[in-house]
N, C-alpha and C positions, 0 to 999 in steps of 0.2 A: 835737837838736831836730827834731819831726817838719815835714816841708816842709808848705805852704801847700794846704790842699786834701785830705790824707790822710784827715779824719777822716770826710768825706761817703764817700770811697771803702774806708774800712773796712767803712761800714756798709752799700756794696752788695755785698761779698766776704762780706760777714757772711749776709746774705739769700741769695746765691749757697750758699755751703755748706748754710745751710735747706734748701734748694732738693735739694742733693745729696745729702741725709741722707732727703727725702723720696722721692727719687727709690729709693733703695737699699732703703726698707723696701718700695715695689712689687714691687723686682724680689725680694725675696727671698720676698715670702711671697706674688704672682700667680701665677696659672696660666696658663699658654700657651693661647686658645684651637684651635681645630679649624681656623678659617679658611673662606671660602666655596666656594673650588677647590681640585682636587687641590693636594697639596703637591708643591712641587717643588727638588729638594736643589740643584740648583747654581745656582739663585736666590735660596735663603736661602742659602749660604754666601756667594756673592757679596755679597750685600745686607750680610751681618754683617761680612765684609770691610772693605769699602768705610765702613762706621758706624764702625767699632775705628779705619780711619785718620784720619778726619774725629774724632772723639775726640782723637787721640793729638798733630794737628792744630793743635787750640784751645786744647789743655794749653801745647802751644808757645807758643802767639801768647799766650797768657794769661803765663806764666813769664816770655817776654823783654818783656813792658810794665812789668811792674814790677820790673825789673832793670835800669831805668840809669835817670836824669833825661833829659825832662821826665815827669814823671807825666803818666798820660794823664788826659781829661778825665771829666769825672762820666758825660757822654754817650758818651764812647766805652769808659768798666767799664762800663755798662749793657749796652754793646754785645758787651762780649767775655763779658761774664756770661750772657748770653743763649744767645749763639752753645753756649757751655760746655754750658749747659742742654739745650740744642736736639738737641747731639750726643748726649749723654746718653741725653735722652727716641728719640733714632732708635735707638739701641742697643738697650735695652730693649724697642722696639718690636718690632725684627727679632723678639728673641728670641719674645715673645707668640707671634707666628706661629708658634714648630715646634709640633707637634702632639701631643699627651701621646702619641698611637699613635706616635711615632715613639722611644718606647723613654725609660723613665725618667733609667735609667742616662745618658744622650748629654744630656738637657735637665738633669740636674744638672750635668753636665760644662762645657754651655754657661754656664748659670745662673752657674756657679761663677766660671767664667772674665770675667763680665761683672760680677759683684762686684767684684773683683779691678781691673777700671778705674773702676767707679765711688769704690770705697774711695781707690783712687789719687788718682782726682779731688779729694775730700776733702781727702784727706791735703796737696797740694798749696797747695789754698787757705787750708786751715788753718795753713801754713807762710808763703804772701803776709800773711795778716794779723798773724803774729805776730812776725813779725823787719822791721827799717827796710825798708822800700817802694822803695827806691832803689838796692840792692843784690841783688845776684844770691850769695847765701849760700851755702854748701856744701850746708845742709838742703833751699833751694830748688833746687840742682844734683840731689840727691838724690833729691827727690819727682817731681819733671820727668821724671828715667831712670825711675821707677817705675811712671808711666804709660805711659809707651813701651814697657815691658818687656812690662807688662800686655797694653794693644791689640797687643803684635806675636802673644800665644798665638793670637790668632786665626786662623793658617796652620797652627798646630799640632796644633790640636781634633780629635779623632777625626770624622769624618764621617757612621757612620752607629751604632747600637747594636753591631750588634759590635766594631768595632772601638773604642766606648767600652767595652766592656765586658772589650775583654783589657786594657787598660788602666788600667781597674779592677783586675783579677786580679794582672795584672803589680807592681803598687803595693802591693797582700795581699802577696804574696808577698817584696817584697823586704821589709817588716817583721820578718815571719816570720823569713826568713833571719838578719834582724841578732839577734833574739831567740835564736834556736838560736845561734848564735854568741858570744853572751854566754854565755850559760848553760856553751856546752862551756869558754869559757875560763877559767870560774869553777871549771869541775870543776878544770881542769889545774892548777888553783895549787894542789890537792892537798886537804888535811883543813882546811885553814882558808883561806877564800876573802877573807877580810879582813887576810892576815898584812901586807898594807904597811904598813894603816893604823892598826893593832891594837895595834903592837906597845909594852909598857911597860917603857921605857927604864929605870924605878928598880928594879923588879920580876925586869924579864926573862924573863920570859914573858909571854904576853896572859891579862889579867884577868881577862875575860867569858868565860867558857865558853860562852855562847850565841850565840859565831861560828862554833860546829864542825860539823861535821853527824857524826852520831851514829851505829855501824854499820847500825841499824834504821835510818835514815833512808838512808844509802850504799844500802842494799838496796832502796829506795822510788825514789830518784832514775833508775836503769835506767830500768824502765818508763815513767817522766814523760818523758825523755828521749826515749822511743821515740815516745810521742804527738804531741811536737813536731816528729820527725823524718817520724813521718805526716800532719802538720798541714802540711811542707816539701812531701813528695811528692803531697799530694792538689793541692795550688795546683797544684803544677807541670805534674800532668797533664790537671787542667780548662783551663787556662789551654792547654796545648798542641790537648785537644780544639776549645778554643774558637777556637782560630786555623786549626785544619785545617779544622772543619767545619760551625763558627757560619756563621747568615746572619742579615740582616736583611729579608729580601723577603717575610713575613707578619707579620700581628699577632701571632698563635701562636709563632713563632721567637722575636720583639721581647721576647715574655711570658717568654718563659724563658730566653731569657740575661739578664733583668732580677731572674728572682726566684735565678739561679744567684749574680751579684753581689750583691744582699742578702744569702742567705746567707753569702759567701765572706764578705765583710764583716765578719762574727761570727766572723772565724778568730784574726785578729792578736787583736784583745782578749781572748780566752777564750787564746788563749797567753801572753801578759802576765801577766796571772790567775793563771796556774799558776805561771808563772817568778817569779812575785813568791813565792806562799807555798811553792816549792822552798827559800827561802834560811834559813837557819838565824837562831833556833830555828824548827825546822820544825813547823807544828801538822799532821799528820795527816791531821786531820781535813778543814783548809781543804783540803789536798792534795790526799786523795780528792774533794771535792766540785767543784773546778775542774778535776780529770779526769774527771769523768762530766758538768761543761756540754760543755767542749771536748770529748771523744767523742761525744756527743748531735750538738753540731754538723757535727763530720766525717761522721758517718754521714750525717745530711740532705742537708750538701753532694755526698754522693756516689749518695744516692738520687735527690737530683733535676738530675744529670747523667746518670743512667741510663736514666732514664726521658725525656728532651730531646733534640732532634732532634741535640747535639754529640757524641750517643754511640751510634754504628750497633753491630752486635751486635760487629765486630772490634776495640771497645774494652771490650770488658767483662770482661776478663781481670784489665787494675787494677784496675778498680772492686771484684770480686771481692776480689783480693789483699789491697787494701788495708783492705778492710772488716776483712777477718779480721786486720789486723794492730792495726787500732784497737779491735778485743776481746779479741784476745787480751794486749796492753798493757793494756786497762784489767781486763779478770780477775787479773791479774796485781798491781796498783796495790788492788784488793779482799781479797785473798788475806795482804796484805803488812801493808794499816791495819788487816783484822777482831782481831788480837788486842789492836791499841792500842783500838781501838773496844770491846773485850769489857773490857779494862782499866779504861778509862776510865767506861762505862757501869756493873759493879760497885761503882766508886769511890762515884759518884753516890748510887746506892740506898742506901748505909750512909751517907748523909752524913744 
């Protein structure tokens, strides 16, 4: 039976999460303005600091009130609803203040990271209203560390565009990675990459012929392989340019380690892409065409690292290299589908 008094204090918890659902559609789709003075970074970090603890704070004070009896009073959940709110609206504020010139890449990162405590916050409250009010629940023990966990990224946030932006890279890259590594472990299990789970017990062999890959296709899978393994080494070495010789000290710099991570961005899903229509039955055709997005994009990624201040003329040796490795992999992948392509096309016209 619910205690004496719960049902007024649902209904300011209830208004409370309104509150925080409004608060989250600001932050996600406002724009930081420009501000009326120079910007100054270890004011705003400070300032975001200092918001993330006063958050992380009132999530407390909020959690242990409605974790043991006496419930508090209607006037003091207004009160702590409030304070909730307050933290919130200060958090959000900071953010407002960085400056779009101070580098896309770093105000999604903040953005991101400031989601991240208000979802918490949410999620919390959402958890006070829906389990007995008098007890301190696993799910509320849960939501609690989830805010805290949240406000603590705040020590963690890269500082300035660059260094959001290896960050960025760094993050590309370890998908990537896991991607090529699927894929090789898929080769190693041999002609049929499904034999665990494939296998027909009454039969005795596998039924589906459409888990094998096919010598035509053995011969295709090389070159895809090599694209991905250039998709590995181009991250790795903007990502290393970017750490040696990224800045953030002009708009100009800001501009293009912002448009380097967009790009780079487009690496991991155009290699998924492919790693998806590698797996048998393999259609060719998808094949070819998710190596020539993902080569498109490599190239661009590496044009426009050549042409940005992370690449003085004593890096342009990769850049070179690799260019050519990403053509001569995808001439290769052209060379290999043209007679499925002339096959296929044939077929068409008599039909």
């Amino acid at each position: 039976m619910e205690p004496a008094g719960a049902g007024p204090l649902r209904e300011l918890l209830g208004q409370l999460r309104g509150s925080l659902h409004a608060a989250l559609a600001r932050v996600r789709e406002g724009e930081p303005g420009e501000g009326h003075g120079p910007f100054e970074p270890p004011r705003f970090w400070d300032a975001l600091g200092q918001t993330f603890k006063a958050a992380s704070q009132e999530a407390t004070k909020l959690s242990l009130a409605f974790s043991r009896p006496p419930l508090p009073s209607a006037e003091d959940c207004q009160k702590l609803s409030g304070d909730v709110q307050n933290a919130i609206l200060a958090v959000a504020a900071v953010y407002y203040s960085l400056p779009k010139g101070q580098g896309t890449t770093l105000r999604k990162m903040v953005r991101d990271a400031i989601t991240e405590v208000v979802e918490g916050m949410i999620q919390l409250t959402e958890t006070i209203v829906n389990t007995p009010l008098q007890s301190l629940c696993q799910e509320q023990l849960i939501s609690t560390g989830g805010v805290w966990e949240a406000c603590e990224q705040a020590t963690s946030l890269p500082r300035d565009n660059q260094a959001a932006v290896v960050s960025a890279l760094a993050a590309c890259l370890a998908v990537v990675k896991d991607a090529l590594e699927e894929m090789e472990h898929a080769l190693m299990e041999g002609q049929d990459p499904y034999s665990d789970i494939m296998e027909d017990e009454d039969l005795g062999f596998r039924g589906n012929r459409d888990t094998y890959w096919s010598e035509a296709d053995r011969k295709l899978l090389g070159p895809c392989m090599g694209l991905m393994k250039a998709s590995k080494a181009c991250l790795k070495k903007v990502l290393g340019v970017v750490k040696a010789h990224g800045k953030a000290d002009s708009s100009e710099q800001i501009a293009q380690l912002d448009d380097l991570a967009d790009i780079a961005n487009e690496i991991s899903p155009s290699v998924d892409e492919l790693a998806l229509s590698m797996y048998p039955p393999m259609n060719q055709l998808a094949v070819r065409l998710n190596a020539a997005k993902l080569a498109s994009v490599l190239k661009k990624v590496l044009e426009i690292a050549k042409t940005s201040h992370v690449c003085p003329p004593s890096e342009e040796g990769w850049v070179q290299f690799l260019n050519g490795a990403v053509s001569h992999n995808m001439d290769k992948i052209k060379n290999f589908t043209q007679a499925y392509l002339f096959y296929h096309g044939q077929e068409e016209s008599s039909n």
